[in-house]
C-alpha positions in Angstrom: 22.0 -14.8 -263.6 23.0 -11.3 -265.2 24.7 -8.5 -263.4 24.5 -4.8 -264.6 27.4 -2.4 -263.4 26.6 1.0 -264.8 29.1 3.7 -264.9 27.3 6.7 -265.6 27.5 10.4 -265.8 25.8 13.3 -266.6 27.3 16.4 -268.8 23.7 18.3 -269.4 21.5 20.3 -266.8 18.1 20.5 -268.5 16.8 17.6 -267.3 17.4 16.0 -263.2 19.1 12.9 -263.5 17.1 11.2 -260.8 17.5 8.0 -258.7 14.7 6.8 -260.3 16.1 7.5 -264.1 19.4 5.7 -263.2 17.1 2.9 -262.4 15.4 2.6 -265.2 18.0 2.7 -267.5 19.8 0.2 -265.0 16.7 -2.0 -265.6 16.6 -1.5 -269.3 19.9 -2.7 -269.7 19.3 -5.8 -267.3 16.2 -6.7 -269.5 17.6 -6.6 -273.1 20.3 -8.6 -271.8 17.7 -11.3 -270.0 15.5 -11.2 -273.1 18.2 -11.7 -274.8 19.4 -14.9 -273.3 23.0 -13.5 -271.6 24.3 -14.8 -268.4 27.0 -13.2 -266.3 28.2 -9.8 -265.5 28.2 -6.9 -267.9 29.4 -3.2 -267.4 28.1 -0.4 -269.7 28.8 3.4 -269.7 26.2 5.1 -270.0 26.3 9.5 -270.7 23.4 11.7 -270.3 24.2 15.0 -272.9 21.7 17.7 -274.1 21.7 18.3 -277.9 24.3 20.2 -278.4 26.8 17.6 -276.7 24.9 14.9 -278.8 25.1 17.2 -282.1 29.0 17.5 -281.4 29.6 13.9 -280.6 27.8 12.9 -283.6 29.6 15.3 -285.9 33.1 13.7 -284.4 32.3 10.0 -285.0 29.7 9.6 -287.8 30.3 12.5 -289.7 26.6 13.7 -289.2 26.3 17.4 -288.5 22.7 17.2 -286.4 21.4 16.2 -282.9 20.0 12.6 -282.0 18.7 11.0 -279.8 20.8 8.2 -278.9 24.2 6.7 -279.7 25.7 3.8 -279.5 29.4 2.2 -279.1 30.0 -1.3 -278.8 32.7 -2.5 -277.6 34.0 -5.5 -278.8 37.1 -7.3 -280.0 37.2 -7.9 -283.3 33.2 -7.4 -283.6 32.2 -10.6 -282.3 33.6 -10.8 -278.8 33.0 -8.2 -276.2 36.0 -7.3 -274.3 36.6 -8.6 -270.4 37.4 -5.5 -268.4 40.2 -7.3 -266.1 40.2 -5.8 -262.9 36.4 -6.6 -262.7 35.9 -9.7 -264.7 32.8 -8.3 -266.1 32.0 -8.2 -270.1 32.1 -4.5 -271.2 29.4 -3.7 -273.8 30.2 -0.3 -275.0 29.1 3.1 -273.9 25.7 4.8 -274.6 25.4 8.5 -275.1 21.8 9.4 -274.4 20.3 13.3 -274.7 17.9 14.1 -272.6 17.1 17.2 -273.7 15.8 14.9 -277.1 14.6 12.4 -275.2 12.3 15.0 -273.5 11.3 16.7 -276.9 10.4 13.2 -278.3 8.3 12.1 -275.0 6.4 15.2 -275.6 5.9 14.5 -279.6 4.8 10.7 -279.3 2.6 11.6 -275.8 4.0 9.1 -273.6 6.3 10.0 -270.5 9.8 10.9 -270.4 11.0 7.7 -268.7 9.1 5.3 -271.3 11.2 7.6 -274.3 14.3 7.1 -271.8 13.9 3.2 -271.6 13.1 3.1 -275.4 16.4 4.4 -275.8 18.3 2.5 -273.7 16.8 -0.5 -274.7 17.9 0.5 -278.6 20.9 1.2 -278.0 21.5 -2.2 -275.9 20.3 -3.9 -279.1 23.1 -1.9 -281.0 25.6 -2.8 -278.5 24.9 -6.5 -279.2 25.2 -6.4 -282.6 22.1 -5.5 -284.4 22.1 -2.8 -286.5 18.9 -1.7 -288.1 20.2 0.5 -290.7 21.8 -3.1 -292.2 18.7 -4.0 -293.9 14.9 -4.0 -293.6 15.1 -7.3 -292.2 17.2 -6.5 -289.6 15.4 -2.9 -288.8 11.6 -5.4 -288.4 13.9 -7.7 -286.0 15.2 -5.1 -283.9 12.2 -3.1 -282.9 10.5 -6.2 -282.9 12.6 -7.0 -279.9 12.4 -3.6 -278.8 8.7 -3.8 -278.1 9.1 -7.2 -276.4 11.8 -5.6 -273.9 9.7 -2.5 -273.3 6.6 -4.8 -272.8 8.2 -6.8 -270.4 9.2 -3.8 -268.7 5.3 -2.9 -268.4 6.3 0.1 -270.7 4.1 -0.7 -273.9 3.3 1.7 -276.3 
């Protein structure tokens, strides 16, 4: 059985940050980690910025002057054991930092809606937080997004 405990916020107002949005993303995270084949209970923070927040954010941490879409931070021990938060017991992944304001601009550019471009991202950035990394190798990049897709399918979200 797998438990999602989101702790998220919102620091953008472009975009509503609906019930139905927090549920997604709720149920993104709960399917990467079922697809994935974790049990137990797992916390992850999850941000909703607009591009300028992203843009800063990425500046501060990977040194990359431009907006994204997504980022990711795992959060692990010594980057193979995710941490135990201990008041709660539950395994803390990391924290996802996701722009709507992108996410929007890139629903509208690949013609599919916002919440499929929302789940994509939460979905990749899940992946990140477990440990794949598809700027690593082509290998790892085919992998990823392979599982990506079988996520976002199982989600009824398919391209």
């Amino acid at each position: 059985m797998i438990t999602v405990r989101i702790y998220g916020s919102n620091h953008q107002k472009i975009i509503p940050v609906t019930k139905e949005l927090r549920s997604l993303v709720k149920h993104a995270c709960s399917e990467t980690l079922y697809e994935e084949g974790y049990k137990g209970d797992f916390e992850i923070s999850v941000t909703f910025v607009d591009n300028e927040r992203i843009r800063s954010i990425n500046k501060e941490y990977r040194d990359i002057d431009r907006a994204t879409d997504v980022l990711s931070f795992p959060m692990t021990d010594d980057g193979e054991e995710f941490t135990v938060d201990p008041e709660t017991g539950c395994y803390n992944l990391g924290d996802i930092v996701i722009s709507l304001e992108k996410a929007a601009e890139q629903a509208d550019e690949y013609g599919h809606s916002l919440n499929r471009e929302v789940a994509f991202l939460t979905v990749h950035s899940m992946l990140h937080l477990l440990g794949y990394d598809h700027e690593r190798s082509e290998e790892e990049e085919k992998e990823m997004f392979g599982k990506q897709d079988i996520v976002l399918d199982a989600m009824g979200l398919s391209r």
